[in-house]
C-alpha positions as CSV (number, residue, x, y, z in Angstrom):
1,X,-105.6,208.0,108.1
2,X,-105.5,211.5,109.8
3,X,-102.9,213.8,108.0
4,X,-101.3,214.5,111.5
5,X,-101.5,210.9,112.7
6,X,-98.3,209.2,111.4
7,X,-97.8,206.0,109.5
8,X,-96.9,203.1,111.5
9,X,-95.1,199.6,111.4
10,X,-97.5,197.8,113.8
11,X,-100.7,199.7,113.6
12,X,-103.7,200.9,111.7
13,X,-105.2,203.8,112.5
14,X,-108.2,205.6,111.2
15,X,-111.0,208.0,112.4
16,X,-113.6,205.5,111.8
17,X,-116.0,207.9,112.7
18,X,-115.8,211.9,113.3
19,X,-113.7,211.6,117.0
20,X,-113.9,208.6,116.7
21,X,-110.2,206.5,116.3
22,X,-109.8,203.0,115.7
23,X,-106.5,201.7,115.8
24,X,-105.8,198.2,115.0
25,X,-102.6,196.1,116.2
26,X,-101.8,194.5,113.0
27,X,-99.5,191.7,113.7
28,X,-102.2,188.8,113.1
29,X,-99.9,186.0,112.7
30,X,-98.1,186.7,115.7
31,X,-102.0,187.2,117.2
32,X,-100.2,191.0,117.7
33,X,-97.8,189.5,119.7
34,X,-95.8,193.3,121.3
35,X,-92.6,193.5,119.7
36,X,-90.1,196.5,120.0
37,X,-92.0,198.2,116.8
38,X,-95.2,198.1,118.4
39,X,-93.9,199.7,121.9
40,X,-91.9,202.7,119.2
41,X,-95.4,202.9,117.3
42,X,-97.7,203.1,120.7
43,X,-95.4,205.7,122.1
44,X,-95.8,208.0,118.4
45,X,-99.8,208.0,118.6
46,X,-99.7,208.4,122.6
47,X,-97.7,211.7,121.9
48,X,-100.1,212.7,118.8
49,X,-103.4,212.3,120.7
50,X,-102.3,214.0,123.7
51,X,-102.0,217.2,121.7
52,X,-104.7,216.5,119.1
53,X,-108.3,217.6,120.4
54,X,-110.3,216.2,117.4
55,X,-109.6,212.7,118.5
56,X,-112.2,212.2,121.8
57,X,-112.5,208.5,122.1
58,X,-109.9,205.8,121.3
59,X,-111.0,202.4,120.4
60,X,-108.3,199.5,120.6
61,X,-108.6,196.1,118.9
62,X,-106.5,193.5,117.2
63,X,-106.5,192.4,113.6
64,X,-106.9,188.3,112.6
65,X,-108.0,186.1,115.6
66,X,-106.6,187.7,118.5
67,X,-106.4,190.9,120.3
68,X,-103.0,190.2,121.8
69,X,-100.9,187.1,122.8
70,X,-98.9,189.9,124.9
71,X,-95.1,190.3,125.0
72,X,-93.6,188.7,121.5
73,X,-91.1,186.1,123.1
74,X,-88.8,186.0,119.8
75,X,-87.7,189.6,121.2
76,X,-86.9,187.7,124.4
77,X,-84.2,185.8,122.9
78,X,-82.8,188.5,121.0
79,X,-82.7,190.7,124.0
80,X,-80.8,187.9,125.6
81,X,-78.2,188.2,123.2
82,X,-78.0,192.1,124.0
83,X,-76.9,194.7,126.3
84,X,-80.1,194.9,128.2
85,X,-79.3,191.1,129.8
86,X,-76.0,192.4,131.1
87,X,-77.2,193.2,134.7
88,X,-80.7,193.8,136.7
89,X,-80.2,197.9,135.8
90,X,-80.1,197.3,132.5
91,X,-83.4,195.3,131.6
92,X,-84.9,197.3,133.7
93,X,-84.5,200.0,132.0
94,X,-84.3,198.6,128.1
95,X,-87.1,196.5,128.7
96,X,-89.3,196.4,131.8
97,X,-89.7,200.0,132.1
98,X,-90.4,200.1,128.0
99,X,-92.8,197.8,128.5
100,X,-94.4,199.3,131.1
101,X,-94.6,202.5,129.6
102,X,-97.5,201.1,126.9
103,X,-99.6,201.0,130.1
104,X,-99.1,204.6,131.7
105,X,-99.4,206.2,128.2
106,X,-102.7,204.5,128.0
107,X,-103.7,206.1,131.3
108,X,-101.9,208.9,130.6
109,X,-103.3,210.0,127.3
110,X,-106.6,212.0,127.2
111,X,-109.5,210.3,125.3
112,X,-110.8,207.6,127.4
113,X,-109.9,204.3,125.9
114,X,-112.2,201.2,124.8
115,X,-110.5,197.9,124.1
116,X,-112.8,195.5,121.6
117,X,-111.2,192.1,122.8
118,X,-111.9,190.2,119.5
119,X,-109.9,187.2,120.9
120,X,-107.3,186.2,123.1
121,X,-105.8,188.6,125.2
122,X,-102.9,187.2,127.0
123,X,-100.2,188.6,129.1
124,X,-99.2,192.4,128.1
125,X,-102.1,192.2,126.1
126,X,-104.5,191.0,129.2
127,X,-103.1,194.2,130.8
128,X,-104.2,196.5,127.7
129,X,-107.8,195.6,128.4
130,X,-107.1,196.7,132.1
131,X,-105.6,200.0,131.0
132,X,-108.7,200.5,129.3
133,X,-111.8,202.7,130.3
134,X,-113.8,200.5,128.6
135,X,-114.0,196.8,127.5
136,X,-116.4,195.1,125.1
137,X,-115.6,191.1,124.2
138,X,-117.3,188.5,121.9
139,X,-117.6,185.4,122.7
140,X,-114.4,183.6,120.9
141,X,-112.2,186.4,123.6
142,X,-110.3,184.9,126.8
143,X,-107.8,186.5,129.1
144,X,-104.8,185.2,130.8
145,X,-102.6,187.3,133.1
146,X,-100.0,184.6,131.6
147,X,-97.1,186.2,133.7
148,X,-97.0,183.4,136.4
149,X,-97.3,180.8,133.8
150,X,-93.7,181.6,132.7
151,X,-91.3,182.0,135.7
152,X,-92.4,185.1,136.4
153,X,-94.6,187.3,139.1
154,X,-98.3,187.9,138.7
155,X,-97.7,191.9,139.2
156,X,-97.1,192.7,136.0
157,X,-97.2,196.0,133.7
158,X,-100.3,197.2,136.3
159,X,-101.7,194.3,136.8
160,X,-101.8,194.0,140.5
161,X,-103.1,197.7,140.9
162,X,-105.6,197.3,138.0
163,X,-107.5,194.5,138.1
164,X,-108.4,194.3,142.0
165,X,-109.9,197.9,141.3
166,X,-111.9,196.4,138.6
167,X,-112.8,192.8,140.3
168,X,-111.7,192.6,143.2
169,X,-109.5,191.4,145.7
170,X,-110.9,187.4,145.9
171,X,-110.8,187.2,141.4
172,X,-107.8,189.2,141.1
173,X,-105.7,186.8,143.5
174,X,-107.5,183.5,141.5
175,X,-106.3,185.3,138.3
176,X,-103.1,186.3,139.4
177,X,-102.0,183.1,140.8
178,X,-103.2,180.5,138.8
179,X,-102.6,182.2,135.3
180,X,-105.5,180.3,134.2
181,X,-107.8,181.2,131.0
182,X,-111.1,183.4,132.2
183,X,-113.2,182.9,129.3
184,X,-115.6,185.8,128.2
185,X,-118.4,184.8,129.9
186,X,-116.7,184.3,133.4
187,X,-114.7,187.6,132.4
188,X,-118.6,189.1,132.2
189,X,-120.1,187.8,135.5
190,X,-116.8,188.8,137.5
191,X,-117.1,192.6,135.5
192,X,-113.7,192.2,133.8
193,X,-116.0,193.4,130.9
194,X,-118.6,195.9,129.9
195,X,-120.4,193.7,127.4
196,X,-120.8,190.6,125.5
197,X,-121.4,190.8,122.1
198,X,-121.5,188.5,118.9
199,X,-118.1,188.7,117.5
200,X,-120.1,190.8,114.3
201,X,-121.1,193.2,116.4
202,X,-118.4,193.9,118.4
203,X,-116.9,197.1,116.6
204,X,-120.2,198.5,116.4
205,X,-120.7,198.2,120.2
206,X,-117.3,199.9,120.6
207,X,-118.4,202.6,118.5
208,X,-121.8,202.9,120.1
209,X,-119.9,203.8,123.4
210,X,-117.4,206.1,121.7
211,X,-120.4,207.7,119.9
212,X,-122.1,208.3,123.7
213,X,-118.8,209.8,124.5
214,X,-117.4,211.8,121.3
215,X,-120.3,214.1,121.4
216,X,-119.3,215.2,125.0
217,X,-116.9,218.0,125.8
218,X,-113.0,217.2,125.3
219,X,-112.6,218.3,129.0
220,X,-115.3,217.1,130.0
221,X,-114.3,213.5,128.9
222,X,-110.3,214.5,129.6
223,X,-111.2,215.5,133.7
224,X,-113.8,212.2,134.3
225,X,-111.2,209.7,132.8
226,X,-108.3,211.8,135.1
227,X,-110.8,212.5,138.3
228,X,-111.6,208.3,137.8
229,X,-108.1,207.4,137.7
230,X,-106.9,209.3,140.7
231,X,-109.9,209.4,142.9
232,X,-110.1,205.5,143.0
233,X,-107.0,205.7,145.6
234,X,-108.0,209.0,146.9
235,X,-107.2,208.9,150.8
236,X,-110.7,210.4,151.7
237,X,-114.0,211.5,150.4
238,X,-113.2,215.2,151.1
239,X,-109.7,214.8,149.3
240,X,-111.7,213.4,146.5
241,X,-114.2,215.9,146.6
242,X,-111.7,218.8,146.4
243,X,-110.6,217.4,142.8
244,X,-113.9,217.3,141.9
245,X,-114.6,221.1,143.0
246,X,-111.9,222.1,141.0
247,X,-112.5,219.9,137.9
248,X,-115.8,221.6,137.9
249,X,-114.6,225.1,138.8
250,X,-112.9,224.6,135.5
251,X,-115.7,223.4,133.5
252,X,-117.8,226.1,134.6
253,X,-115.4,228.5,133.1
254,X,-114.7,226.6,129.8
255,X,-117.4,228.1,127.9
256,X,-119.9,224.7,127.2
257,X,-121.5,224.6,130.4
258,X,-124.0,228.0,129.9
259,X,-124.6,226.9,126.4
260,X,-125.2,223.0,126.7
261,X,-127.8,224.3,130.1
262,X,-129.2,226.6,127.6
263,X,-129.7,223.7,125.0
264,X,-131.0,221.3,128.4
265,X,-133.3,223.3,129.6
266,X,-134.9,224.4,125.8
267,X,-135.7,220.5,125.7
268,X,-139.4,219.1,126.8
């Protein structure tokens, strides 16, 4: 583990490869279930990588069978017993909104994001993978957007701006609705997913993207995930051109475009 990343309850972390970090949701017989800890732990590397250049690419995976069952329920009942089921105000801010939060800081944070879905992905962990910039699966991997399943709505920790963006209107509203399992290969055809892999091979396809993407500039990588994100609701194609212009106004200026040219255009 990095000297400046801290030690966790819930998580692994290591720079698997130079800008390159892995960090594991270790909570395999709850198949990483997301307790409190996990939510405390997230929030501590979010903070950490948003001020810590070295790390370009962020790969996220689950240890054991799963990637994430979602929400741990067992918190459930013991937030029942608390404060934060006093009144509407309350869980919304103790535990919707801290929920919720994973999500943005996922978005938020500057290294673009690849999820290795090693097996189920359910619920809060099903919205993980849609946080992501990037999602590779092996075969044994399934998604459920589980919300509906349990009394609640389909929208859920980004779920209904996410994954329309990424599938579209007609799967997201079959998803959505039914809460039934989209195995990996449906997840494939529909694009929920980059790649299917063998289940052997699936870090090292996660690290084959973050290797195509650690050897890029940090801004570079820092303004396409940011110019992504805010462009895909951008109210025209001039408005969306302006961030562009500026994004590579800055670029220009940063010092790696003249030399990577120079390195370009030595090449045969």
């Amino acid at each position: 583990m990095s000297a400046l990343i801290p030690e966790f309850k819930t998580l692994l972390f290591e720079e698997k490869e130079p800008h390159i970090g892995v960090v594991t949701m270790n909570r395999p017989r709850q198949l990483n279930a997301i307790n409190l800890d996990m939510l405390i732990d997230f929030e501590r590397l979010f903070q950490v990588l948003s001020e810590k250049d070295s790390i370009r690419v962020l790969i996220i995976t689950g240890a054991g069978k799963g990637y994430s069952s979602g929400a741990d329920l067992n918190d459930a009942v013991i937030y029942k017993e608390s404060e934060a089921f006093a009144d509407p105000e309350k869980f919304l801010k103790l535990v919707q909104e801290r929920y919720a939060a994973l999500i943005l800081g996922m978005r938020r944070i500057p290294q673009p994001i690849i999820s290795a879905v090693n097996g189920p992905a359910a619920g809060g962990g099903f919205s993980m993978t849609l946080a992501s910039d990037i999602r590779v699966a092996c075969k044994e991997a399934y998604f459920v957007a589980s919300f509906i399943n349990i009394g609640l709505s389909g929208g859920e920790l980004g779920c209904s701006f996410l994954l329309p963006r990424l599938v579209g209107l007609a799967h997201a509203s079959d998803i959505l609705l039914t809460g039934r399992k989209i195995g990996a290969q449906e997840a494939e055809k529909i694009g929920l997913i980059n790649k299917l892999v063998l289940r052997d091979d699936l870090l090292e396809t996660a690290l084959a993207y973050g290797r195509l993407m650690a050897c890029k500039s940090v801004g570079g990588l820092k303004l396409t995930k940011r110019v992504l994100s805010e462009n895909i609701t951008a109210p025209s194609l001039e408005s969306a051109v302006n961030l562009e212009n500026r994004n590579q106004t800055i670029m220009v200026f940063s010092g790696e475009f003249f030399k990577l040219v120079g390195q370009f255009c030595k090449e045969p």
